[in-house]
Structures are given as C-alpha cells and as structure tokens.
PATITOR-565349 format. One record per residue (C-alpha): chain; z negated, x negated, y; residue number from 1. Coordinates in nm, 2 decimals. Example, Ala and Ser with C-alpha at 12.3 -4.5 7.8 and 13.67 -1.06 7.14 Angstrom:
BEGIN
ATOM;A;-0.78;-1.23;-0.45;1 .
ATOM;A;-0.71;-1.37;-0.11;2 .
This chain:
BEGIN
ATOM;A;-0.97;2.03;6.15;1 .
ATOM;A;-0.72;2.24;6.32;2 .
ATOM;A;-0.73;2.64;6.29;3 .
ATOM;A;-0.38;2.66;6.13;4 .
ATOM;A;-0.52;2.36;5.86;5 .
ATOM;A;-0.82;2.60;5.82;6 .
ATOM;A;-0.61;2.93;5.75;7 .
ATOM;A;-0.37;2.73;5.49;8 .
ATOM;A;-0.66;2.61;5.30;9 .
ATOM;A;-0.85;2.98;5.27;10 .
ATOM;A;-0.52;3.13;5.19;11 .
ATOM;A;-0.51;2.86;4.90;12 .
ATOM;A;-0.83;2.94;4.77;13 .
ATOM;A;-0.74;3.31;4.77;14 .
ATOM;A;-0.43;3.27;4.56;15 .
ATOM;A;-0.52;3.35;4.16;16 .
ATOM;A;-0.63;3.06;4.00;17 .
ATOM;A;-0.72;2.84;4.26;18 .
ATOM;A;-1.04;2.74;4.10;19 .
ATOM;A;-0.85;2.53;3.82;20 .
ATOM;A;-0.68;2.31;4.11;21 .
ATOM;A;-0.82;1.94;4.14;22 .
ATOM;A;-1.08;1.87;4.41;23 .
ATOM;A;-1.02;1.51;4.61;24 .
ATOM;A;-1.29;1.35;4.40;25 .
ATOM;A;-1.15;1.52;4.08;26 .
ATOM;A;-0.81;1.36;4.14;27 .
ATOM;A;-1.02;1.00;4.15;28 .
ATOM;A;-1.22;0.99;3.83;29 .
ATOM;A;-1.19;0.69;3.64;30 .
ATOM;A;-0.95;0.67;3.37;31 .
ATOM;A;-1.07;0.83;3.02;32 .
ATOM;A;-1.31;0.63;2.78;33 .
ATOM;A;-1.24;0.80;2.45;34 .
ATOM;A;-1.48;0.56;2.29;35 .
ATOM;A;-1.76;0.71;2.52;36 .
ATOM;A;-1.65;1.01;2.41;37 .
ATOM;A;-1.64;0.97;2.05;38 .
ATOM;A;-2.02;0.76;2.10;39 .
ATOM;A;-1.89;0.43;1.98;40 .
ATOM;A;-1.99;0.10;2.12;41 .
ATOM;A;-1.70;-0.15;2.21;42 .
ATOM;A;-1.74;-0.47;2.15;43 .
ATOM;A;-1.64;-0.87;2.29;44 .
ATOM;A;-1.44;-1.04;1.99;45 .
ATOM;A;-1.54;-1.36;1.90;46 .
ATOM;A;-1.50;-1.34;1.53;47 .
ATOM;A;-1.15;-1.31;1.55;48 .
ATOM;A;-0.84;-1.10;1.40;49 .
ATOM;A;-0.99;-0.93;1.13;50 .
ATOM;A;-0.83;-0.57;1.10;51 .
ATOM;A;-1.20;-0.40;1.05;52 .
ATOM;A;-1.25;-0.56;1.39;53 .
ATOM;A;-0.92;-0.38;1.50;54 .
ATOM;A;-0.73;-0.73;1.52;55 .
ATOM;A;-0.60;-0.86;1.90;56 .
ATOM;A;-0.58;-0.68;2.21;57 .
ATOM;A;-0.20;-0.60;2.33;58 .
ATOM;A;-0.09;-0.78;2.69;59 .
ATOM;A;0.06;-0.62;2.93;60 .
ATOM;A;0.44;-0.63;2.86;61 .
ATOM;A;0.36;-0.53;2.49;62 .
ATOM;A;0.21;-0.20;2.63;63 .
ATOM;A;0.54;-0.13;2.87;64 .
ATOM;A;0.75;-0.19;2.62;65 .
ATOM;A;0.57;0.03;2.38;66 .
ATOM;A;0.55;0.30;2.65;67 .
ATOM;A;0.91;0.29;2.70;68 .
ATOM;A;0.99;0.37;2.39;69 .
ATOM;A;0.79;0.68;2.38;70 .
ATOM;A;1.00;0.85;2.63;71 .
ATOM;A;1.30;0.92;2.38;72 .
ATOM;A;1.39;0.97;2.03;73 .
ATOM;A;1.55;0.78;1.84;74 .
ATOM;A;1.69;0.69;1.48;75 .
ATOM;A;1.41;0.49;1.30;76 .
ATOM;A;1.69;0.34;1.07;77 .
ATOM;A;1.93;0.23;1.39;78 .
ATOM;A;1.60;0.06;1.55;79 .
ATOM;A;1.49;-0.09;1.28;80 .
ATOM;A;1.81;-0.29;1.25;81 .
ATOM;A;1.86;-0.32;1.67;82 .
ATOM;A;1.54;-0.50;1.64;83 .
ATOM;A;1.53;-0.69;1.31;84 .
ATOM;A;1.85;-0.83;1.47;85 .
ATOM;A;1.67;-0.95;1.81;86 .
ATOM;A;1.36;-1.08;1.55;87 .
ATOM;A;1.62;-1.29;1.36;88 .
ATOM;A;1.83;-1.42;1.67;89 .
ATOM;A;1.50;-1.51;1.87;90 .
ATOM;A;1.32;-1.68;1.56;91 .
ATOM;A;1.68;-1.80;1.36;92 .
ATOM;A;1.59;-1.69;1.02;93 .
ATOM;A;1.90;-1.45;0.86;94 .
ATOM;A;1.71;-1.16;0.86;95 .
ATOM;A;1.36;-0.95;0.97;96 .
ATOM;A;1.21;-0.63;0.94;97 .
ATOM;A;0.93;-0.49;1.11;98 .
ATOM;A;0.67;-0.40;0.87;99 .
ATOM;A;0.34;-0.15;0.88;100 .
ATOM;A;0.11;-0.54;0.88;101 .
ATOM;A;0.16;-0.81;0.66;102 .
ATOM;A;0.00;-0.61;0.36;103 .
ATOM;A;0.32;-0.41;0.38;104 .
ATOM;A;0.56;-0.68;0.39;105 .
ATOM;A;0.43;-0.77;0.08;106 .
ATOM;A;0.45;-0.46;-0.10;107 .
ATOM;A;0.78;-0.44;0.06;108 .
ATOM;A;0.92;-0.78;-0.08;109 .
ATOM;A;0.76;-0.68;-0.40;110 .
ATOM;A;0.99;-0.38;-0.42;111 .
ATOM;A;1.31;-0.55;-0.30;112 .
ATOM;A;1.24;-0.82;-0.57;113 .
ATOM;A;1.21;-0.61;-0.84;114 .
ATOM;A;1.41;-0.26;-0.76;115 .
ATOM;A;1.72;-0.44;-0.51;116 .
ATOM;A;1.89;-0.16;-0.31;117 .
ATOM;A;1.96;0.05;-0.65;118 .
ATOM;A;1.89;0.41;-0.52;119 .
ATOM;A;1.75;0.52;-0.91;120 .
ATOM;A;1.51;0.23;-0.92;121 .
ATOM;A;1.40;0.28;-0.57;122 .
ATOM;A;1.31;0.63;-0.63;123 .
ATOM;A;1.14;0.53;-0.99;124 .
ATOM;A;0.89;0.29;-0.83;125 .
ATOM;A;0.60;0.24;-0.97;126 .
ATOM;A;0.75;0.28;-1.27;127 .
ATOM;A;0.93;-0.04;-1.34;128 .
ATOM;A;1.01;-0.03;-1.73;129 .
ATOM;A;1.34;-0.16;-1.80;130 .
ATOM;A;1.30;-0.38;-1.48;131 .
ATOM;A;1.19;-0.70;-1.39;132 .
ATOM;A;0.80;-0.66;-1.34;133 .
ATOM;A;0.65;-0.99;-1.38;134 .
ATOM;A;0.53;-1.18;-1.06;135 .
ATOM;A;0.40;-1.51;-1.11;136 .
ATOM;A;0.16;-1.68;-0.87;137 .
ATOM;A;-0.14;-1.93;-0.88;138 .
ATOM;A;-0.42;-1.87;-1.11;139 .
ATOM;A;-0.68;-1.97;-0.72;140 .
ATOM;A;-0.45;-1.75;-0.53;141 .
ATOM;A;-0.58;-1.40;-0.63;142 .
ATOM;A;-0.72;-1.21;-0.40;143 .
ATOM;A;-0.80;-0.87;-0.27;144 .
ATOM;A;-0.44;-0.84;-0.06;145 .
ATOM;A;-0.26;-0.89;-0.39;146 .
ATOM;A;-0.31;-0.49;-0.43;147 .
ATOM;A;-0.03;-0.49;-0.20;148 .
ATOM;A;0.17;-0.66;-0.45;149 .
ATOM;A;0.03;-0.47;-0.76;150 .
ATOM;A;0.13;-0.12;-0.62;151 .
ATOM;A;0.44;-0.17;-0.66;152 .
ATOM;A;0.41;-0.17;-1.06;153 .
ATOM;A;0.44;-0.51;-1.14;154 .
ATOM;A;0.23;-0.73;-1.38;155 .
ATOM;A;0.07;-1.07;-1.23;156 .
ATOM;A;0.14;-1.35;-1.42;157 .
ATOM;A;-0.17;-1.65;-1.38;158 .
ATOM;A;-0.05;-2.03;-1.37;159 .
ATOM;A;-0.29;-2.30;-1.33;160 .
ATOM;A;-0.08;-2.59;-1.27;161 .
ATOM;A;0.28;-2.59;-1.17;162 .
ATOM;A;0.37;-2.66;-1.51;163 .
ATOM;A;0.21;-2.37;-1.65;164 .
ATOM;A;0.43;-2.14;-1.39;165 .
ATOM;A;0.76;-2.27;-1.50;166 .
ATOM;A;0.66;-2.20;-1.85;167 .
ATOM;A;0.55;-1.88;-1.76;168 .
ATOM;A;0.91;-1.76;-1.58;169 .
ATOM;A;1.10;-1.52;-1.85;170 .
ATOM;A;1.36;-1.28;-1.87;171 .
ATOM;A;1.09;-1.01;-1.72;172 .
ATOM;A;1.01;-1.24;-1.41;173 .
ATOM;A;1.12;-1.06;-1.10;174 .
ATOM;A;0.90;-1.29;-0.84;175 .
ATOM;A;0.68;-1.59;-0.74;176 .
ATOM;A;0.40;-1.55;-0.48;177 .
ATOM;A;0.22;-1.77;-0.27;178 .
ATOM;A;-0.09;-1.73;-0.04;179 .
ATOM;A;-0.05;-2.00;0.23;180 .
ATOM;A;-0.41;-1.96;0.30;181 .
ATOM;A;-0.50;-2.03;-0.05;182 .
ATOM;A;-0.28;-2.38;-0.04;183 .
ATOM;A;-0.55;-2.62;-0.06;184 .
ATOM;A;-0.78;-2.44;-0.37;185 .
ATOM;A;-0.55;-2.53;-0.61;186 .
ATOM;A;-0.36;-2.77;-0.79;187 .
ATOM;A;0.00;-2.61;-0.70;188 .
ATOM;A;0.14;-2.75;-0.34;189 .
ATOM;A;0.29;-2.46;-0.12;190 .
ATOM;A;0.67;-2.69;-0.13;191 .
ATOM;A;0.63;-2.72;-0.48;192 .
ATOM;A;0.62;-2.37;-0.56;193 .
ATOM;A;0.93;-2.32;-0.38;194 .
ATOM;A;1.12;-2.58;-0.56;195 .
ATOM;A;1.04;-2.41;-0.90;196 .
ATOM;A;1.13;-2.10;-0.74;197 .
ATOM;A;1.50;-2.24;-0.65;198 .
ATOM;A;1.49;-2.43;-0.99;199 .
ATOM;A;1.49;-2.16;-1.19;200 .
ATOM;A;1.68;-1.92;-0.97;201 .
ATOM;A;1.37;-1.63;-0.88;202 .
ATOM;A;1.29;-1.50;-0.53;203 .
ATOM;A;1.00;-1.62;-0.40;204 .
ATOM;A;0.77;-1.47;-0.13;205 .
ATOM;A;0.50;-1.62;0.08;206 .
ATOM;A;0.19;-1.47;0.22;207 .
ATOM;A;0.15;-1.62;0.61;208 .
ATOM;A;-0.02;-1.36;0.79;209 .
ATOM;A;-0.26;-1.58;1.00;210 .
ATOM;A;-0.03;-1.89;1.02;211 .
ATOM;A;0.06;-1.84;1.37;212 .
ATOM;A;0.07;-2.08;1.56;213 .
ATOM;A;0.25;-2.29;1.60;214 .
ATOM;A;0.54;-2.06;1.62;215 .
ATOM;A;0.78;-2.24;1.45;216 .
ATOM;A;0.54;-2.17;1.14;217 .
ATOM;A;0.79;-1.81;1.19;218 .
ATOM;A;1.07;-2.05;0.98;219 .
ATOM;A;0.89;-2.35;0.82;220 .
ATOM;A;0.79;-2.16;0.47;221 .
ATOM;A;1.25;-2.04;0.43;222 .
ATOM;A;1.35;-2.38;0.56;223 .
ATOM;A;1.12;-2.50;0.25;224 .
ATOM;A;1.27;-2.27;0.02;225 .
ATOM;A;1.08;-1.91;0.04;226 .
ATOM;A;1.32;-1.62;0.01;227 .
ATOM;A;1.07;-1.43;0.19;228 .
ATOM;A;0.77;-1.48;0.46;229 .
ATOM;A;0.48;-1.27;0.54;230 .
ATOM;A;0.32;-1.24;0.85;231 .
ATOM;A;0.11;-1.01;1.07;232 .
ATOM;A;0.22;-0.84;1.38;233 .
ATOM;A;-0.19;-0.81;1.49;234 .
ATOM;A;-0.34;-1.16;1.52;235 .
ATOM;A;-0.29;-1.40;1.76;236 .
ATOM;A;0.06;-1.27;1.79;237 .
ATOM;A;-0.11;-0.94;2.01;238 .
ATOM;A;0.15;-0.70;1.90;239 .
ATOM;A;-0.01;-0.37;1.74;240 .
ATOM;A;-0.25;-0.38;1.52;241 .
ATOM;A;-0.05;-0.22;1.25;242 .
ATOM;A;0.26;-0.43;1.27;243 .
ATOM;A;0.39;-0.71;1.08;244 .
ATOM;A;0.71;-0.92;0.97;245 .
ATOM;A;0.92;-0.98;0.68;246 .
ATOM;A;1.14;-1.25;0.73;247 .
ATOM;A;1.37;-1.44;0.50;248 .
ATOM;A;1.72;-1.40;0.31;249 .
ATOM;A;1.93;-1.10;0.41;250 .
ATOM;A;1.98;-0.94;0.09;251 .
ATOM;A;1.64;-0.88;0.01;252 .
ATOM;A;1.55;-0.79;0.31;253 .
ATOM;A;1.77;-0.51;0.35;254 .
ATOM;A;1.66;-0.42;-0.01;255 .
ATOM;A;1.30;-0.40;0.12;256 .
ATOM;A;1.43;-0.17;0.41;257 .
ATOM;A;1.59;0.06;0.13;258 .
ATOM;A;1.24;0.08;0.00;259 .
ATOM;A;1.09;0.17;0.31;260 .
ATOM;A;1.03;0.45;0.58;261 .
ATOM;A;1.18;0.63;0.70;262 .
ATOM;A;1.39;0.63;0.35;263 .
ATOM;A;1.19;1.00;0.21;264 .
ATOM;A;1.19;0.89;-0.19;265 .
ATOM;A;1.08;0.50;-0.11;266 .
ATOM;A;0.73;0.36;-0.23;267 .
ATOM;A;0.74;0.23;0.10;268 .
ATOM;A;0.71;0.58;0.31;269 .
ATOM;A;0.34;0.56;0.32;270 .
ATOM;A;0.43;0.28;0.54;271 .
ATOM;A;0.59;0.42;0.79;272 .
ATOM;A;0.61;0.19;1.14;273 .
ATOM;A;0.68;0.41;1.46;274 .
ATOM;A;0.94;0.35;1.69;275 .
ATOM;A;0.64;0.19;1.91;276 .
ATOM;A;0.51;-0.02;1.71;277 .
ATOM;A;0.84;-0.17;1.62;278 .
ATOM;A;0.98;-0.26;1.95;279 .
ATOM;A;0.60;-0.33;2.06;280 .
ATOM;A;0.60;-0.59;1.77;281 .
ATOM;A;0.95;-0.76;1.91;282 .
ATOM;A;0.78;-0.73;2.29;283 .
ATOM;A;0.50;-0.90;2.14;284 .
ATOM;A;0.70;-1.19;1.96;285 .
ATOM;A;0.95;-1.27;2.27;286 .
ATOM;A;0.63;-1.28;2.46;287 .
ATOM;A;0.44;-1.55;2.24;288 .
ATOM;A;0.75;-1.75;2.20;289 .
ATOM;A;0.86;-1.75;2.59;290 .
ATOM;A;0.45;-1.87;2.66;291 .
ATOM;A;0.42;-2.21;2.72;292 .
ATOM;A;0.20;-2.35;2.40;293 .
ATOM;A;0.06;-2.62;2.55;294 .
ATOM;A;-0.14;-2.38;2.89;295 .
ATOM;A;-0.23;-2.16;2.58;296 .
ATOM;A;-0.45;-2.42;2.35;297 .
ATOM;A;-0.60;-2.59;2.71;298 .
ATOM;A;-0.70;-2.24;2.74;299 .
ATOM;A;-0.87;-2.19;2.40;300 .
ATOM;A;-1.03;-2.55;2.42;301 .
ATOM;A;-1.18;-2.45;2.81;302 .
ATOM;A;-1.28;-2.15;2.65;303 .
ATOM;A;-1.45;-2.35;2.38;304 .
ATOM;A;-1.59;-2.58;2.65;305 .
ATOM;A;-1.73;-2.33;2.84;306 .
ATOM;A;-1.98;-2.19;2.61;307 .
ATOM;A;-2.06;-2.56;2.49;308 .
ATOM;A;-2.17;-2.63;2.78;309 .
ATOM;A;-2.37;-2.28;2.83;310 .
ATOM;A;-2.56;-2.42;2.51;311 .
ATOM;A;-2.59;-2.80;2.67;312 .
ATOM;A;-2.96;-2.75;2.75;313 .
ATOM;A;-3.13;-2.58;2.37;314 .
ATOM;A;-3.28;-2.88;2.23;315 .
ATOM;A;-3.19;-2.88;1.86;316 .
ATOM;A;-2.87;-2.67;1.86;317 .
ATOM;A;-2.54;-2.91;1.79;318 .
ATOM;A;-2.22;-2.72;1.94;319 .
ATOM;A;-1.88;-2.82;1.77;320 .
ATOM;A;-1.48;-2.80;1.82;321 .
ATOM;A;-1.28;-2.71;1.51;322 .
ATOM;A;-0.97;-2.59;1.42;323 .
ATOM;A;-0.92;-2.46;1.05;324 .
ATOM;A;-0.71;-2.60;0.85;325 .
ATOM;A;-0.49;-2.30;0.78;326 .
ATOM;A;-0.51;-1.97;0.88;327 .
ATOM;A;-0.57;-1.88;1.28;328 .
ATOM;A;-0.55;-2.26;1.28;329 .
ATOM;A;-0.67;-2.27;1.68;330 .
ATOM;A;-0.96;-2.38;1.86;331 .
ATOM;A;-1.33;-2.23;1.70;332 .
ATOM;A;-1.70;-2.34;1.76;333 .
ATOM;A;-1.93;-2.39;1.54;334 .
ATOM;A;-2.34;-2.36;1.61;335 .
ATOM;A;-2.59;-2.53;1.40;336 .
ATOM;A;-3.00;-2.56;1.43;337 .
ATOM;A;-3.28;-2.56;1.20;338 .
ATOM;A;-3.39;-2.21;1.22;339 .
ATOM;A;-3.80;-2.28;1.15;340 .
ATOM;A;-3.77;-2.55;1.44;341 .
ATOM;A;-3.62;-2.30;1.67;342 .
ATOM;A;-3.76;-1.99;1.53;343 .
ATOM;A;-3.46;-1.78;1.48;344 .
ATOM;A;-3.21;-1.82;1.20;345 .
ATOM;A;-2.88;-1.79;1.22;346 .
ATOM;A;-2.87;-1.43;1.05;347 .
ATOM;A;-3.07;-1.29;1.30;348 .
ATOM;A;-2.85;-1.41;1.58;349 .
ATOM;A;-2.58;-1.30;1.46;350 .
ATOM;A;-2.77;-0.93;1.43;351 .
ATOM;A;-2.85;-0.98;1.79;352 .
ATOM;A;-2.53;-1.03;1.92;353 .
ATOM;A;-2.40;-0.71;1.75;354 .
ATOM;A;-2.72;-0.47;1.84;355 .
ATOM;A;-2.74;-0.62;2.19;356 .
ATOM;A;-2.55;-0.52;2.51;357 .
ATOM;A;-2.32;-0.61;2.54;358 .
ATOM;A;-2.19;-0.56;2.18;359 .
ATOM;A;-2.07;-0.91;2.07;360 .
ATOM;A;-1.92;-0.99;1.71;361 .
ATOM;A;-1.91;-1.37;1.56;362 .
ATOM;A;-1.64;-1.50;1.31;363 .
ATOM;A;-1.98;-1.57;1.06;364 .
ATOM;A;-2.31;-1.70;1.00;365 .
ATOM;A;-2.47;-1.94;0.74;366 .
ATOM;A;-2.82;-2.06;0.67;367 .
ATOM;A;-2.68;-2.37;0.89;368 .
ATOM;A;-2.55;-2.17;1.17;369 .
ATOM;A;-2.28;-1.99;1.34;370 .
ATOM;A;-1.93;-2.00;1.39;371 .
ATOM;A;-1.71;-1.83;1.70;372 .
ATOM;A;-1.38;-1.75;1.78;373 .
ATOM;A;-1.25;-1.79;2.13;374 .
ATOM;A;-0.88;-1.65;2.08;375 .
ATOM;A;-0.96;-1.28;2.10;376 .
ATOM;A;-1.21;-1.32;2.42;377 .
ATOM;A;-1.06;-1.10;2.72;378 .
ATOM;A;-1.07;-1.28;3.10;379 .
ATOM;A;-1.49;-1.37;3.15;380 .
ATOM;A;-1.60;-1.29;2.80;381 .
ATOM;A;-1.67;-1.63;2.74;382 .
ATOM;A;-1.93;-1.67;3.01;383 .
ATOM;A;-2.06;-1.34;2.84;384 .
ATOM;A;-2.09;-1.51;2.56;385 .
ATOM;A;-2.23;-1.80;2.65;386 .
ATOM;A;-2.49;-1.63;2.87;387 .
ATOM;A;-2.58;-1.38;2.56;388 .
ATOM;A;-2.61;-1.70;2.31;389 .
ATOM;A;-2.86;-1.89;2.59;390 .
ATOM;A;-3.08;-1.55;2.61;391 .
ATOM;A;-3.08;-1.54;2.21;392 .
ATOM;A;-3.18;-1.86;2.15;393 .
ATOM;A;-3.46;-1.93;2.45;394 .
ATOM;A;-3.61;-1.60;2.36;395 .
C-alpha cells in the first residue's frame, strides 16, 4: 500500500463517525433472512396453494413489475381502471377488477348485486332492508368461503335441485351463486345454473378460484352465462398472495369497484389492494398466458416422475399420477402402503416431513396414504423431496 493510500485512510478514520462506515466484508453479507430473524422455519411446498401455506411463490417479472410500481404514487382509482382495462383486453371478457383474493371478489360481486352503484345503498351496507338480499345457491355448495358472501348482509337461500332454485327466485332475489369446485356434489350442473340465472333475468356469480389452468378457464364460466367469475390472484397464477379477479359484465363490475377501496364509505375498504399488488396481479396474468402450456405440464409430469422414480425401489409403496377433477386440476401424486407392513403410517410421514429438515408440507394424508403437489416446488425441490420421502420410509 502506498504512503499517500495510507495517510487517506487514517485521515478517514479520524473524521467523526467513521466507526458507522461499512467494512469490505460488511458491504458483502448475504442478503437479509427476515424469517431467521423472526425464528420461523421455511418450508418446500408440496401441498399446494393453500393461503395458510402462503399460496405460490412470485417469478421474477412479477417482482419487477411490483417493484416498479413502488417508486411513485399514484391514484388507486386511475390504476385500477388502467389495469382492469389491460386484464379485460388480454383475457377478452368486458370487464375486470383486481381484487384483495378471490374471497373478496365475492363479497365484492355480492355488493354490486345487491347495492349497484347507488352512493346511499353503498354506504348503508350491511344493512340491506328495502333491498334485494336474497342469494340463492345449491343446498351442497355451502361452505366456509360463503362468509364472504354473507358479509355483505344478504340472506342464503338453499335449493336442492334446479327446480327447487327457480321456485325459490322472488322479488327479494338479488343473486345466484355457484362454487365450481362443488359442481360434481350435487344434483345442479354448473351450465344449468346459468341458464336459470338468464331465464329469470338475476345476476349470477361463480366461485373459480383454483380453476386455472387452462387459461381459457379466465372466460369459459361468462361465455356460459355467469355475470360474474371469481378467481385468485395466488395459486398457480403466481401473482401475490393477496390478489384476485373479478371478471364478467361491465355494469356490475364497476358497481363492485363503487363498493370497494379506495372508495372511504364502501364495505369493500377493508379490502383494500395496493398499487403493487394490482399491477403485480396483471404482470402475473400476461406472464401465465404468454408461457407456453404445453413446456409447463411436461414440467409438472417430470416433476411427478422424478420422485416416482425416487420411490421405485420401497417394496410395498404404489406411486400414482393424478390430476383432480376440478380445482388446481394439474399433475399430483398420490403414495399408498400398508402402514403395519412397512411400519410407518401415513400420518406419521406426513409429521416427518414437516418436523424434519428440511421443512417439507404435503397436500394430505389418509390411513391409505399420501398425496403431493408438484406445482409449487421451486428449481431441485423435487429431488428434495424425493430424497426426504426415501429416508422416511427405509428408516
């Protein structure tokens, strides 16, 4: 080191506060792990895109695009239209919003069903006397996601059969709701309902959170009839995790952005979507639709292949390919053994894949066996898994 180098640096560490200044190895510390911080364990997904599992993992152009639109402000109202009109052009539907998930898309086409875009019924919500605030659905579709719906004041009207629903539309009827995922429990098809719906003249609003893919899913439920569609910005979408859609006919649509944030006196301003989240859920969607479909599921099924093969050698275990019927309706695996054979039931694998390291969740267990999803696994995490299952079972 040269003298004059020597009498720069001394006259640095002289100057007032020179202590607080970053050393060399400071300045190349690896990037913060606030879950370290906070002491909680991360963990490989192989359940799936359940929101207590904090859904789907953003790629890369969803994260630039979100960080982009941190760097300025903006009017929420202005964005939400810029974008809702980019969502509607890319997936041709007449009209989207961009929702707080797909629990709020419901609430939200609850309210524009029942209030419309009149300013005193808006601000009256939950108190709908004197409105319509009836919503009839089927009797097998209730569930714990039609609190959404419930919220917003209205009454839920039970049908059994299809006949039983058009006897139950009245004068008070403001809606008819369908859970896609609930189709095949009942006696009412999903195309049917919409007919009624058209019949009789009510808006009608289906719940399809997890029916993506295939993409074109986006438009399937209006071009049958819906007024509105569901769906979740989280899943295998990859947007963020508290995003979701509302697509369907303009009217009501713009009614359920009258009821929303950032309106102040709206039930909807608990459910408030940052500027973010909102272009991070249209980065999300252009990038699923732009993907080629076909690379994707070869993906998922060498994914699936991978840890079938991992498993090849345990006599006793049978390994399976699935894809549910509805809902996340992609490639899974499903494990099966007799657990006194082996000695390990499928319970406590499934305890051993969450206590062990690393941290691995599965999409559920039965006395039969296991089941895993391979749609939510980063680069490598299926030969984690794979590995981890192997060690498991052996031991």
């Amino acid at each position: 080191m040269s003298q004059s180098r020597r009498r720069f640096l001394k006259s640095l560490a002289a100057l007032p506060g020179a202590a607080a200044l970053p050393s060399a190895a400071e300045a190349q510390t690896a990037p913060r792990d606030v879950y370290r911080e906070l002491g909680i364990r991360p963990l490989i997904n192989a359940a799936g895109t359940y929101t207590y599992l904090s859904a789907s993992r953003m790629p890369k152009a969803v994260i630039e695009a979100m960080e982009s639109a941190t760097r300025s402000y903006v009017n929420l109202n202005e964005l939400h239209s810029a974008v809702g009109k980019r969502i509607s052009t890319l997936l041709g539907c007449e009209a989207a919003l961009v929702t707080a998930g797909a629990a709020s898309a419901l609430m939200l086409g609850t309210a524009a069903c029942v209030s419309g875009k009149d300013p005193e019924k808006i601000r009256r919500l939950p108190d709908t006397a004197g409105m319509k605030n009836e919503v009839v659905l089927p009797k097998s579709h209730r569930n714990d996601y039609d609190h959404a719906v419930r919220a917003v004041g209205v009454r839920l009207v039970e049908a059994e059969t299809l006949a039983d629903a058009e006897r139950a539309i009245g004068e008070r009827t403001a809606m008819l709701l369908y859970f896609n995922v609930h189709g095949p429990e009942g006696p009412i098809p999903v195309d049917a309902f919409a007919a009624l719906a058209k019949k009789k003249g009510i808006p009608s609003l289906i719940d399809a959170a997890a029916d993506i893919p295939p993409v074109e899913n986006y438009t399937r439920f209006l071009k049958m009839g819906y007024d509105l569609a569901a769906y979740s910005g989280g899943k295998v979408l990859r947007g963020p995790q508290c995003s979701g859609f509302l697509l369907g006919r303009r009217d009501l649509v713009d009614a359920a952005a009258a009821n929303d944030s950032p309106q102040s006196d709206a039930i909807g301003r608990t459910n408030k979507v940052g500027k973010e989240e909102i272009v991070g859920a249209w980065a999300a969607l252009e990038h699923f639709v732009k993907a080629d479909p076909a690379a994707r599921w070869r993906e998922w099924e060498r994914r699936c292949a991978l840890i079938r093969g991992a498993l090849s050698g345990i006599a006793g275990v049978q390994v399976e390919t699935f894809v549910p019927q509805i809902a996340n309706a992609v490639p899974h695996l499903r494990l099966s053994w007799n657990g006194t054979t082996l000695g390990i039931t499928p319970a406590r694998v499934e305890i051993a894949l969450r206590e062990g390291e690393p941290r691995i969740e599965i999409r559920s267990s039965s006395p039969e066996g296991i089941e895993l999803a391979v749609f939510m696994l980063e680069p490598g995490e299926d030969e984690i898994v794979g590995r981890r299952l192997v060690e498991i079972l052996k031991r």
